[in-house]
C-alpha positions in Angstrom: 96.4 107.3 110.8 97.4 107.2 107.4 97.5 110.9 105.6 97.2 111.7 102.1 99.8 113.5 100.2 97.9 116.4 98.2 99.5 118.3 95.4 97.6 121.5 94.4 98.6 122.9 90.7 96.6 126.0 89.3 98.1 129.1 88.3 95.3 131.1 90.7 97.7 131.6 93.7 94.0 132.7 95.5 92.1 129.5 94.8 95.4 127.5 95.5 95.9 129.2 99.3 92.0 128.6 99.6 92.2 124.2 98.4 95.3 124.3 100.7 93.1 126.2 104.0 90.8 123.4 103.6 93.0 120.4 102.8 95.1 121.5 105.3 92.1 121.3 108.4 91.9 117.5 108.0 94.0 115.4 110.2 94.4 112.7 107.6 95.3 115.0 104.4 98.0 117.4 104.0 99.2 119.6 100.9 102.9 118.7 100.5 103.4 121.5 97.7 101.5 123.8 95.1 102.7 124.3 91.4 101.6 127.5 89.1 101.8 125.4 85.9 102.3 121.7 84.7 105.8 121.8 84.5 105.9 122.9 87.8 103.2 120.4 89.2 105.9 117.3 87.3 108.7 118.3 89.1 107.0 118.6 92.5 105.4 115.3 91.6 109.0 113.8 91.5 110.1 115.8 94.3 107.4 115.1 97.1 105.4 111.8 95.5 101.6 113.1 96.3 99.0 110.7 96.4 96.2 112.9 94.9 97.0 115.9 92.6 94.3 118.2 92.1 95.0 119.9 88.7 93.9 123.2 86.8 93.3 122.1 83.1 94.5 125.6 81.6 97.9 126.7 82.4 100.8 128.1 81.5 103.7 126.4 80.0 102.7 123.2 80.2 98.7 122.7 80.4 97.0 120.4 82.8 96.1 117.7 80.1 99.9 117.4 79.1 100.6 116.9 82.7 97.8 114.7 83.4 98.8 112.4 80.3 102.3 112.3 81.4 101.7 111.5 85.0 99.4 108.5 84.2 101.9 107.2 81.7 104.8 106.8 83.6 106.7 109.2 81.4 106.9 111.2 84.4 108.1 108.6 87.1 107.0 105.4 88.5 104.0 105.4 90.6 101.7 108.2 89.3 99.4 110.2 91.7 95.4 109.9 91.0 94.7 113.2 89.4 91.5 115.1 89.7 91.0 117.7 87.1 89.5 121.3 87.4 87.7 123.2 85.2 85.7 126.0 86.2 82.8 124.6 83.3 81.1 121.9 83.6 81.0 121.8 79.6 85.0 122.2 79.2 85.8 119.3 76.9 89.1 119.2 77.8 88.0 117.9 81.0 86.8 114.4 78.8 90.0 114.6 77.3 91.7 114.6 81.0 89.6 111.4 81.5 91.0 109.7 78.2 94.3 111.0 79.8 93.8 108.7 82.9 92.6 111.4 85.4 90.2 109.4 88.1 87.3 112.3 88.2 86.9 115.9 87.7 85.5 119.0 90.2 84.4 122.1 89.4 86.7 125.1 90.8 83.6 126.3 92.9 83.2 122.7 94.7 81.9 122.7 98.0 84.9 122.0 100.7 83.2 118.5 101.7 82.9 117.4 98.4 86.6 118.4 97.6 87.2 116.1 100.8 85.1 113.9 100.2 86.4 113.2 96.4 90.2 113.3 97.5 89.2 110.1 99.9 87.6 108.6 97.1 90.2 108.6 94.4 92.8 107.7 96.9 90.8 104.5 97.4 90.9 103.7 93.8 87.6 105.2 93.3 86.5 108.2 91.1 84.8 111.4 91.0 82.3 113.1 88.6 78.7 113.5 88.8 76.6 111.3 87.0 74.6 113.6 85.0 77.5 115.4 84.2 79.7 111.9 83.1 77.0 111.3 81.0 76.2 115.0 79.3 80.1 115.6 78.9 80.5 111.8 77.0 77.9 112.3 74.8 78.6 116.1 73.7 82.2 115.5 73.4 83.4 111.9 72.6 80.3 111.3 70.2 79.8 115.0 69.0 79.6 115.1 65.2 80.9 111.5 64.9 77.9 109.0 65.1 78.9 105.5 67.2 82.4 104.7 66.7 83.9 101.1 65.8 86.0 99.6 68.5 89.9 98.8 67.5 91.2 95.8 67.1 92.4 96.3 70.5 89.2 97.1 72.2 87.4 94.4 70.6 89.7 91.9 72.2 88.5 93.3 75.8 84.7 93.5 74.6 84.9 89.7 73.5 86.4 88.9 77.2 83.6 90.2 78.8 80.9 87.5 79.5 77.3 88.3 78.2 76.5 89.6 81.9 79.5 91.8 82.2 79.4 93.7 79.3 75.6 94.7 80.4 77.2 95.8 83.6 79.7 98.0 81.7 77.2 99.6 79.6 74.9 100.3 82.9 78.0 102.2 84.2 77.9 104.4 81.5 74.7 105.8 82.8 77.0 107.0 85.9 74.4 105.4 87.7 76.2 103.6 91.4 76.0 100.1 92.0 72.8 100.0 94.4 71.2 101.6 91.6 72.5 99.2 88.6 71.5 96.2 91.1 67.8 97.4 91.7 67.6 98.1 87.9 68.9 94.5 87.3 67.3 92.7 89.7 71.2 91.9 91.6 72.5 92.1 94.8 74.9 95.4 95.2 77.5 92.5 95.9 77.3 91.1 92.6 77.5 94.3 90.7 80.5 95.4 93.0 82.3 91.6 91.7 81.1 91.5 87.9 82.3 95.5 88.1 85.5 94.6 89.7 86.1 91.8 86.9 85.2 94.5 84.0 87.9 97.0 85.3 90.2 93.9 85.3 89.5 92.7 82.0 89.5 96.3 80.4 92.8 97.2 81.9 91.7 100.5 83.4 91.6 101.8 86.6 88.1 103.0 87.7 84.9 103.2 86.6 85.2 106.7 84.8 87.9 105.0 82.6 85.9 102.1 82.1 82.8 104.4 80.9 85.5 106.1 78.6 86.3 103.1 77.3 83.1 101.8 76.4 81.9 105.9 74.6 85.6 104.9 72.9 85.0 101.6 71.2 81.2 102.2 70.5 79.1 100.0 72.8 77.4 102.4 73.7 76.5 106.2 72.2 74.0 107.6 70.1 
Protein backbone atom coordinates (compact mmCIF):
# COMPACT_ATOMS: atom_id res chain seq x y z
CA UNK A 1 0.00 0.00 0.00
CA UNK A 2 1.11 3.19 -1.09
CA UNK A 3 1.08 5.97 1.96
CA UNK A 4 0.87 9.62 1.66
CA UNK A 5 3.37 11.86 3.01
CA UNK A 6 1.32 14.71 4.97
CA UNK A 7 2.88 17.92 6.05
CA UNK A 8 0.89 19.81 8.75
CA UNK A 9 1.85 23.73 8.98
CA UNK A 10 -0.23 26.02 11.42
CA UNK A 11 1.07 27.88 14.18
CA UNK A 12 -1.95 26.26 16.64
CA UNK A 13 0.33 23.49 18.17
CA UNK A 14 -3.46 22.13 19.45
CA UNK A 15 -5.19 21.89 16.05
CA UNK A 16 -1.71 20.62 14.54
CA UNK A 17 -1.46 17.45 17.36
CA UNK A 18 -5.32 17.08 16.64
CA UNK A 19 -4.87 16.90 12.08
CA UNK A 20 -1.82 14.73 13.06
CA UNK A 21 -4.21 12.12 15.69
CA UNK A 22 -6.30 11.67 12.83
CA UNK A 23 -3.94 11.53 9.80
CA UNK A 24 -2.01 9.40 11.73
CA UNK A 25 -5.04 6.51 12.32
CA UNK A 26 -4.98 5.71 8.54
CA UNK A 27 -2.83 2.93 7.34
CA UNK A 28 -2.20 4.69 3.99
CA UNK A 29 -1.30 8.36 5.32
CA UNK A 30 1.18 9.41 7.64
CA UNK A 31 2.34 13.03 8.94
CA UNK A 32 6.08 13.08 8.17
CA UNK A 33 6.53 16.65 10.09
CA UNK A 34 4.53 19.78 11.35
CA UNK A 35 5.82 23.49 10.85
CA UNK A 36 4.63 26.64 13.11
CA UNK A 37 5.10 29.10 10.19
CA UNK A 38 5.84 29.14 6.37
CA UNK A 39 9.31 29.24 6.59
CA UNK A 40 9.27 26.51 8.66
CA UNK A 41 6.63 24.44 6.46
CA UNK A 42 9.62 25.31 3.15
CA UNK A 43 12.26 23.82 4.87
CA UNK A 44 10.43 20.68 5.98
CA UNK A 45 9.12 20.60 2.46
CA UNK A 46 12.77 20.20 1.32
CA UNK A 47 13.69 18.07 4.12
CA UNK A 48 10.97 15.23 4.04
CA UNK A 49 9.18 15.80 0.28
CA UNK A 50 5.28 15.44 1.55
CA UNK A 51 2.83 14.73 -0.93
CA UNK A 52 -0.04 16.84 0.51
CA UNK A 53 0.63 19.92 2.75
CA UNK A 54 -2.20 21.10 4.69
CA UNK A 55 -1.44 24.78 5.28
CA UNK A 56 -2.69 27.60 7.80
CA UNK A 57 -3.08 30.87 5.61
CA UNK A 58 -2.15 33.30 8.58
CA UNK A 59 1.18 32.82 10.09
CA UNK A 60 3.98 34.05 11.43
CA UNK A 61 7.06 34.95 9.53
CA UNK A 62 6.23 33.88 6.46
CA UNK A 63 2.31 33.53 5.76
CA UNK A 64 0.69 30.54 4.14
CA UNK A 65 0.00 32.41 0.75
CA UNK A 66 3.91 33.19 0.45
CA UNK A 67 4.52 29.62 1.03
CA UNK A 68 1.82 28.35 -1.04
CA UNK A 69 3.04 30.61 -4.04
CA UNK A 70 6.54 29.44 -3.63
CA UNK A 71 5.84 25.82 -3.31
CA UNK A 72 3.80 25.65 -6.55
CA UNK A 73 6.44 27.60 -8.37
CA UNK A 74 9.32 25.65 -7.99
CA UNK A 75 11.13 28.48 -6.24
CA UNK A 76 11.10 26.19 -3.45
CA UNK A 77 12.36 22.88 -5.05
CA UNK A 78 11.47 20.57 -7.69
CA UNK A 79 8.34 18.57 -7.32
CA UNK A 80 5.91 20.73 -5.23
CA UNK A 81 3.41 19.05 -2.78
CA UNK A 82 -0.46 19.65 -3.48
CA UNK A 83 -1.40 22.16 -0.89
CA UNK A 84 -4.65 22.44 0.78
CA UNK A 85 -5.25 25.75 2.44
CA UNK A 86 -6.96 26.57 5.83
CA UNK A 87 -8.87 29.20 6.92
CA UNK A 88 -11.05 29.17 9.68
CA UNK A 89 -13.80 31.56 7.35
CA UNK A 90 -15.31 30.47 4.71
CA UNK A 91 -15.24 34.20 3.48
CA UNK A 92 -11.25 34.70 3.99
CA UNK A 93 -10.28 36.05 0.61
CA UNK A 94 -6.93 35.05 1.05
CA UNK A 95 -8.10 31.65 0.61
CA UNK A 96 -8.96 32.77 -3.44
CA UNK A 97 -5.81 34.15 -3.43
CA UNK A 98 -4.16 30.64 -2.28
CA UNK A 99 -6.07 29.21 -5.27
CA UNK A 100 -4.48 31.83 -7.75
CA UNK A 101 -1.31 30.67 -5.89
CA UNK A 102 -1.80 27.06 -7.19
CA UNK A 103 -3.23 25.49 -3.90
CA UNK A 104 -5.57 22.32 -5.20
CA UNK A 105 -8.67 23.09 -2.64
CA UNK A 106 -9.28 24.64 0.65
CA UNK A 107 -10.90 23.25 4.23
CA UNK A 108 -12.18 24.98 6.90
CA UNK A 109 -10.16 24.46 10.34
CA UNK A 110 -13.41 22.89 11.88
CA UNK A 111 -13.63 20.03 8.96
CA UNK A 112 -15.03 16.90 9.85
CA UNK A 113 -12.05 14.13 10.12
CA UNK A 114 -13.51 12.19 7.05
CA UNK A 115 -13.73 14.94 4.99
CA UNK A 116 -10.06 15.94 5.98
CA UNK A 117 -9.37 12.28 4.77
CA UNK A 118 -11.35 12.18 2.31
CA UNK A 119 -9.82 15.57 0.57
CA UNK A 120 -6.07 14.49 1.33
CA UNK A 121 -6.98 11.33 -1.09
CA UNK A 122 -8.37 13.53 -3.44
CA UNK A 123 -5.75 16.06 -4.09
CA UNK A 124 -3.16 13.40 -4.02
CA UNK A 125 -5.00 11.99 -7.10
CA UNK A 126 -4.74 15.20 -8.88
CA UNK A 127 -8.02 16.14 -7.86
CA UNK A 128 -9.32 19.13 -5.66
CA UNK A 129 -11.21 20.17 -2.81
CA UNK A 130 -13.71 22.99 -2.06
CA UNK A 131 -17.30 22.97 -1.91
CA UNK A 132 -19.22 24.05 -4.64
CA UNK A 133 -21.26 26.69 -3.19
CA UNK A 134 -18.46 27.96 -1.52
CA UNK A 135 -16.06 27.94 -5.04
CA UNK A 136 -18.69 29.79 -6.42
CA UNK A 137 -19.65 32.54 -3.43
CA UNK A 138 -15.71 33.07 -2.69
CA UNK A 139 -15.04 33.76 -6.94
CA UNK A 140 -17.63 35.95 -7.26
CA UNK A 141 -17.14 38.22 -3.92
CA UNK A 142 -13.46 38.25 -4.32
CA UNK A 143 -12.08 37.91 -7.84
CA UNK A 144 -14.99 40.04 -9.40
CA UNK A 145 -15.66 42.33 -6.29
CA UNK A 146 -15.79 46.00 -7.33
CA UNK A 147 -14.29 45.19 -10.71
CA UNK A 148 -17.15 44.28 -13.28
CA UNK A 149 -15.97 41.20 -15.92
CA UNK A 150 -12.40 41.43 -16.53
CA UNK A 151 -10.60 41.18 -20.20
CA UNK A 152 -8.52 38.19 -20.63
CA UNK A 153 -4.60 38.83 -21.48
CA UNK A 154 -3.04 38.28 -24.37
CA UNK A 155 -2.00 35.21 -22.79
CA UNK A 156 -5.31 33.79 -21.70
CA UNK A 157 -6.90 34.61 -24.94
CA UNK A 158 -4.51 32.25 -26.62
CA UNK A 159 -5.85 29.22 -24.32
CA UNK A 160 -9.59 30.51 -24.77
CA UNK A 161 -9.17 30.39 -28.69
CA UNK A 162 -7.78 26.63 -28.27
CA UNK A 163 -10.69 25.49 -26.73
CA UNK A 164 -13.19 24.10 -29.28
CA UNK A 165 -16.85 25.64 -29.11
CA UNK A 166 -17.77 22.48 -26.84
CA UNK A 167 -14.99 22.76 -24.48
CA UNK A 168 -15.13 26.16 -23.53
CA UNK A 169 -19.00 25.44 -22.55
CA UNK A 170 -17.52 22.72 -20.41
CA UNK A 171 -15.10 25.10 -18.67
CA UNK A 172 -17.69 27.64 -17.99
CA UNK A 173 -20.13 24.69 -16.52
CA UNK A 174 -17.17 24.00 -14.09
CA UNK A 175 -17.37 27.22 -12.77
CA UNK A 176 -20.66 26.48 -11.32
CA UNK A 177 -18.53 23.88 -9.07
CA UNK A 178 -21.08 21.63 -10.25
CA UNK A 179 -19.27 17.61 -10.69
CA UNK A 180 -19.25 16.02 -13.87
CA UNK A 181 -22.49 13.72 -13.49
CA UNK A 182 -24.13 16.82 -12.87
CA UNK A 183 -22.58 19.03 -15.96
CA UNK A 184 -23.54 15.69 -18.16
CA UNK A 185 -27.28 15.58 -17.12
CA UNK A 186 -27.38 19.41 -17.59
CA UNK A 187 -25.88 18.89 -21.08
CA UNK A 188 -27.37 16.10 -22.22
CA UNK A 189 -23.58 13.98 -22.17
CA UNK A 190 -22.39 10.96 -20.88
CA UNK A 191 -20.22 11.53 -17.48
CA UNK A 192 -17.46 9.97 -19.89
CA UNK A 193 -17.43 12.71 -22.19
CA UNK A 194 -17.41 15.41 -19.72
CA UNK A 195 -14.54 13.60 -17.82
CA UNK A 196 -12.48 13.62 -21.60
CA UNK A 197 -13.52 17.26 -22.90
CA UNK A 198 -12.57 18.25 -18.94
CA UNK A 199 -9.41 16.39 -19.16
CA UNK A 200 -8.56 18.29 -22.60
CA UNK A 201 -9.44 21.83 -20.99
CA UNK A 202 -7.01 21.32 -17.98
CA UNK A 203 -4.53 20.33 -20.83
CA UNK A 204 -5.06 23.21 -23.02
CA UNK A 205 -5.26 25.82 -20.02
CA UNK A 206 -1.97 24.56 -18.48
CA UNK A 207 -3.37 24.17 -14.95
CA UNK A 208 -3.62 21.47 -12.77
CA UNK A 209 -7.24 20.82 -11.56
CA UNK A 210 -10.47 21.91 -11.96
CA UNK A 211 -10.30 24.75 -9.08
CA UNK A 212 -7.40 26.32 -11.18
CA UNK A 213 -9.26 25.94 -14.28
CA UNK A 214 -12.37 27.79 -12.58
CA UNK A 215 -9.80 30.45 -11.45
CA UNK A 216 -8.75 30.80 -14.71
CA UNK A 217 -11.87 31.27 -16.37
CA UNK A 218 -13.25 34.26 -13.11
CA UNK A 219 -9.43 35.54 -14.27
CA UNK A 220 -9.72 36.17 -18.04
CA UNK A 221 -13.51 37.08 -17.89
CA UNK A 222 -15.55 34.23 -19.48
CA UNK A 223 -17.49 34.06 -17.07
CA UNK A 224 -18.56 36.64 -13.94
CA UNK A 225 -21.04 39.11 -13.38
Amino acid sequence: MTTTGVLLADDQALLRAGFAMVIDSQPDMQVLAQAGDGQQALEAVATHAPDVVLMDIRMPVLDGLEATRRLTSGTAGRDAPKIIVLTTFDTDEYAVEALRAGASGFLLKDVQPEILLDSIRTVTTGGAVIAPTTTRRLLDSTLLSGAGRRLPTAAQRAKLDSLTAREAEILQEMATGDSNGEIARRLFLSEATVKTHVGHVLTKLEVRDRVQAVVFAYDSGLVGD
